[in-house]
Every structure is written in structure tokens, then in C-alpha cells.
C-alpha positions as CSV (number, residue, x, y, z in Angstrom):
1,X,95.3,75.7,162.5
2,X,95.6,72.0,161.2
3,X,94.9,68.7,161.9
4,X,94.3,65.4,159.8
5,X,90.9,63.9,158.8
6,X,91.3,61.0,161.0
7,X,91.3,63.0,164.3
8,X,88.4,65.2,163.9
9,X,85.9,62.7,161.8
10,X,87.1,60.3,165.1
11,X,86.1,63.6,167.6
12,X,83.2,64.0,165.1
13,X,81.7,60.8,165.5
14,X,82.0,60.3,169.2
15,X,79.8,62.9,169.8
16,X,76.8,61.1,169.0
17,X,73.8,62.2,167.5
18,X,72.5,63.9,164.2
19,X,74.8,65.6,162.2
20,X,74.5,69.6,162.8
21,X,71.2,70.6,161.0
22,X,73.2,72.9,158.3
23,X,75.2,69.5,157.1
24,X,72.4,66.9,156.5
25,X,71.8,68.2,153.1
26,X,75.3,68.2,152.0
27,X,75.8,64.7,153.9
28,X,73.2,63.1,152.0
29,X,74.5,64.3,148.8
30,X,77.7,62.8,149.5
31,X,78.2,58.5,148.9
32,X,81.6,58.1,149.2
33,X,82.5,57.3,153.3
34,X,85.7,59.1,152.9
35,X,84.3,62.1,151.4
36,X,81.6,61.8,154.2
37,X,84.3,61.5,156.9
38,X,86.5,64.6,155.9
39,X,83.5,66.6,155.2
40,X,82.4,65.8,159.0
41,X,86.1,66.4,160.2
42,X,86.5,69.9,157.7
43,X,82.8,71.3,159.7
44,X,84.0,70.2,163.2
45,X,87.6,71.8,163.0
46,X,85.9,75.1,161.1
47,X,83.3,75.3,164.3
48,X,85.7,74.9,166.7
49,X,88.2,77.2,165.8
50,X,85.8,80.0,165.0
51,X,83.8,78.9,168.2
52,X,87.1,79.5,170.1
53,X,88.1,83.3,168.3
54,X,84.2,84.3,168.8
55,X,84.0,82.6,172.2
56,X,80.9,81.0,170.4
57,X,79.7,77.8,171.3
58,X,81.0,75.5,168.2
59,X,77.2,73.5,167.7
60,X,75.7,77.2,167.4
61,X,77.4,78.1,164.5
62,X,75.7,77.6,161.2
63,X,77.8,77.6,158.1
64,X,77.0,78.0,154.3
65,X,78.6,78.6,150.9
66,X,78.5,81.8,148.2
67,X,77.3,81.2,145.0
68,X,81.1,80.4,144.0
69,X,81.4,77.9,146.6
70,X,83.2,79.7,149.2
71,X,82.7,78.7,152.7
72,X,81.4,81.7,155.3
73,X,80.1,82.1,158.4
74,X,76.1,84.0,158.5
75,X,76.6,84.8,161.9
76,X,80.3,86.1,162.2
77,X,80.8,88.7,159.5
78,X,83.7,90.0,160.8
79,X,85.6,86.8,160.8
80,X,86.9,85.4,157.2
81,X,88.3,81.7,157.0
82,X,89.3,79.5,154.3
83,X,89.9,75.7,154.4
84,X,92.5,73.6,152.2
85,X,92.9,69.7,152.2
86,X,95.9,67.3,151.1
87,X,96.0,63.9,151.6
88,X,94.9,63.2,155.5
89,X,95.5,67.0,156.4
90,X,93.2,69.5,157.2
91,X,94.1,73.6,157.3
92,X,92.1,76.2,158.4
93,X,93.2,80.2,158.2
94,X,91.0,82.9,160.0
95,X,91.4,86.6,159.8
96,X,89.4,89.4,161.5
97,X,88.0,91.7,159.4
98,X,89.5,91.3,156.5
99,X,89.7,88.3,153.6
100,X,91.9,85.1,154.2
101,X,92.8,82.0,151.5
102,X,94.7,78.9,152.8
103,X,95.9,76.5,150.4
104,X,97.9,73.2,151.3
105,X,99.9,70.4,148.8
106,X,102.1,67.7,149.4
107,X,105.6,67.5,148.0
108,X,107.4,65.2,145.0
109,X,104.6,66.5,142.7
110,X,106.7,67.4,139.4
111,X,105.1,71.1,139.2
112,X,107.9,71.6,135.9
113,X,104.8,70.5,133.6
114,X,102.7,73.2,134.9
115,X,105.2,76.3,134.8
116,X,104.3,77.4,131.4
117,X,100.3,77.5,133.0
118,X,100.9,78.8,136.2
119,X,104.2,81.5,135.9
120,X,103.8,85.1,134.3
121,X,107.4,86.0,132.3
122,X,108.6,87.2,135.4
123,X,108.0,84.4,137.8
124,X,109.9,82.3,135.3
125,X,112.5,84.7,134.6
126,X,113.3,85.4,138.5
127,X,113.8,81.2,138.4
128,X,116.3,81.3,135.6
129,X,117.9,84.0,137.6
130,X,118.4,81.8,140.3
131,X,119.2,78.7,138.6
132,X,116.8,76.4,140.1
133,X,116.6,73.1,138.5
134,X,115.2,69.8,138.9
135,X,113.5,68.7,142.5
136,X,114.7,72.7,143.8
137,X,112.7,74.0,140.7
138,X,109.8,71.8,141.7
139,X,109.9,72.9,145.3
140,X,109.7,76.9,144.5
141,X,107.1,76.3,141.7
142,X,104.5,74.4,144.6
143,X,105.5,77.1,146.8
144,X,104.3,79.9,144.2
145,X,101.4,77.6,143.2
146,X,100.1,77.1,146.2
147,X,100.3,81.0,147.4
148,X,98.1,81.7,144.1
149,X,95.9,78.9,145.0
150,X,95.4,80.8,148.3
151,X,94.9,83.9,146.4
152,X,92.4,83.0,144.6
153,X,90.9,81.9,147.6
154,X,91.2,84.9,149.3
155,X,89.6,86.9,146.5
156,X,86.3,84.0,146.2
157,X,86.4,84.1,142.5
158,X,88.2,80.4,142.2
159,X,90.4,80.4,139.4
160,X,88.4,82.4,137.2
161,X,91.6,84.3,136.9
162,X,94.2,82.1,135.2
163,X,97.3,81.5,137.6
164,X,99.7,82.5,134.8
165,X,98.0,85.9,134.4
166,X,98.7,87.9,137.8
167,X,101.8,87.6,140.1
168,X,102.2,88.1,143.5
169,X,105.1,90.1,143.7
170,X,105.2,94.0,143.8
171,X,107.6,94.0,141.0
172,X,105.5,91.6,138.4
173,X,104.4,93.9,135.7
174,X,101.3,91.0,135.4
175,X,100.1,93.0,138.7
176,X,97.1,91.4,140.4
177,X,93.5,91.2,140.6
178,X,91.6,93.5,142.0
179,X,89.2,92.3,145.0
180,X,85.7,92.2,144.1
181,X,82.5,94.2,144.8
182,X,82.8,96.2,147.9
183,X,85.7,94.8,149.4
184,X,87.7,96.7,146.4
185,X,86.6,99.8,148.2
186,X,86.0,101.5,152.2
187,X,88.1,101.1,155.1
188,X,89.6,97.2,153.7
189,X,91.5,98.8,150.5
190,X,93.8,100.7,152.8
191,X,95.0,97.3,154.2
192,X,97.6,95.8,153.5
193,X,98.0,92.2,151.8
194,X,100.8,89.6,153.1
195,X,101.0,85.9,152.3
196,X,103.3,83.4,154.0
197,X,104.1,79.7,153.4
198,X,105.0,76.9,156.2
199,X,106.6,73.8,155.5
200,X,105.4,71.1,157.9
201,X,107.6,68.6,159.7
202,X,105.9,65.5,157.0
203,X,107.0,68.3,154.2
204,X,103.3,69.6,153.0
205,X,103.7,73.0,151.9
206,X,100.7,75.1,153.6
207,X,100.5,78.7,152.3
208,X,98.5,81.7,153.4
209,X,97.4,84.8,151.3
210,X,95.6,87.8,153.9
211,X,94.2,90.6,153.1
212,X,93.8,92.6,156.6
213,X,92.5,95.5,157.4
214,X,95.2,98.2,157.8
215,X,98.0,95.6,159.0
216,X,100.3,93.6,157.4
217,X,100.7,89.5,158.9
């Protein structure tokens, strides 16, 4: 699900009121209006679209972070989200039992100067291959940057694992990071991991990394 800043700090603010008791903290903290604003819009869209899979009523549903920083639900264990942001848009990915990353960028950025940080040898060889160049080069490099964005997402650790060092195809003899802790073990390692990447209408690239319990997505 997405939808830009503007809209949900505008729902956000029209309801009136405190802010939910689990964001004052985090509100205080925070002087810049804009910040203020998407961090209003960010909570509102994340309550109501796990409101709406748990048939939960949205106000009722505290949030908090790890110790990494990654955002979770106390009271929905079985539901996994991430949240990415770009410019004005906001994009949220949920997944049922299982672990979800979401990351989002806007195009024209010259992602050329990152390759050597962010490819393994065979990410760069399979562009030679193809012989992308230029703006097409720059277009498949944001497309593979932002699916290991969302990886990393999925996994919580951040990018504590250097981009350049695991790949996300089968193939990549960089391989990929294991998940951590428990999840590496029990009923989610026989899932199955899938990622896919949107393209929407304005041209931000929005890419999605899931690791789901015994399906593919």
C-alpha cells in the first residue's frame, strides 16, 4: 500500500486530539514540522492498514521499534510490515507470518557512482552481459539497490551487511545472509523468499523483499 505524506498527515490532523499515546515521545523529539508531519502520516497509514488485515481498530494498536530501529507491532506477532519513504511518498508492505522489507527511491539518481559499493562481481558482470549503459544502467542499478535496501530490511540487521557483499540471485556465488536468531530456524526456514519491484505511474521504483512462510509471492 502507498500514499504521500500530504494525504495522511491531512487525515492525521483532522482527527483532532492528542497524538496516539505511543507517539508523544517520539513527537516531542522531533523539531522539524515536516519530519513531524510524515512521522504523523507514516503511524496513521501503518495503523490503518494493519487495523484493516487484523480487523483491529487502527487507535488500538500500539507500535514500537527493536533495538536496531525496526518498526513492529507488540500486539500482532504474526503480521510483519516495513515502511519506506521518497520524497512525498509513503509505502507500506505486510506479510503474514513471515518477514517483509519495502524499500522506495525516485528516479534520475546517477546510481553509476555507487556500482563498485553496492554490486558483487556477478551483479556487474550480468550488466556487462547485457550492455546496459548510461540512464538504462542507472535504471537496473536503483532497481537492484533498492531490492537490497528491502533486504536488509526484511532481515532487521540494516546494512550491517555491506550491499556489495551478498546478491540476490540464486546463481551469485556471494550467496546471502542468513536470517537472524530464530527466524533462521522452525517452520519459517522452509519458506520460500521472493522479491518484486513496481514502477509507479510518477516513475518511483518501490521494491519488495518477502520471506513467507512455505509460499512464494
Amino acid at each position: 500500500m502507498y500514499g504521500t505524506v500530504e494525504d495522511w498527515a491531512r487525515a492525521a490532523e483532522s482527527r483532532g486530539g492528542p497524538p496516539h499515546p505511543g507517539d508523544a515521545a517520539r513527537l516531542r523529539a522531533l523539531r522539524d514540522d515536516r519530519l513531524r508531519r510524515r512521522f504523523l502520516a507514516s503511524r496513521l497509514l501503518l495503523r490503518t492498514t494493519l487495523g484493516a488485515l487484523a480487523g483491529r481498530d487502527p487507535d488500538r494498536i500500539p507500535l514500537a521499534r527493536t533495538g536496531l530501529g525496526r518498526p513492529y507491532a507488540p500486539g500482532l506477532p504474526d503480521l510483519d510490515f516495513s515502511l519506506s519513504h521518497t520524497g512525498s511518498l509513503l509505502a507500506v508492505a505486510v506479510v503474514r507470518g513471515g518477514r517483509v522489507g519495502v524499500d522506495a527511491e525516485r528516479p534520475g539518481r546517477p546510481m553509476s557512482v555507487l556500482e563498485h559499493r553496492m554490486c558483487t562481481p556477478h551483479e556487474r558482470a550480468g550488466l556487462d552481459a547485457r550492455g546496459l549503459r548510461g540512464t538504462a544502467r542507472d535504471a537496473e542499478l536503483l532497481r537492484l539497490w533498492t531490492l537490497k535496501e528491502a533486504y536488509a530490511k526484511a532481515l532487521g540487521t540494516g546494512l550491517r551487511h555491506p550491499p556489495r557483499t551478498f546478491g540476490l540471485d540464486p546463481a551469485d556465488p556471494a550467496g546471502r545472509p542468513s536470517l537472524p536468531g530464530a527466524l533462521s530456524t522452525g517452520a519459517l526456514s522452509t519458506g520460500a523468499l521472493s522479491t518484486a519491484t513496481h514502477t509507479l505511474p510518477e516513475g518511483t521504483v518501490v521494491s519488495v523483499v518477502a520471506f513467507e512462510q512455505g509460499s512464494s509471492r
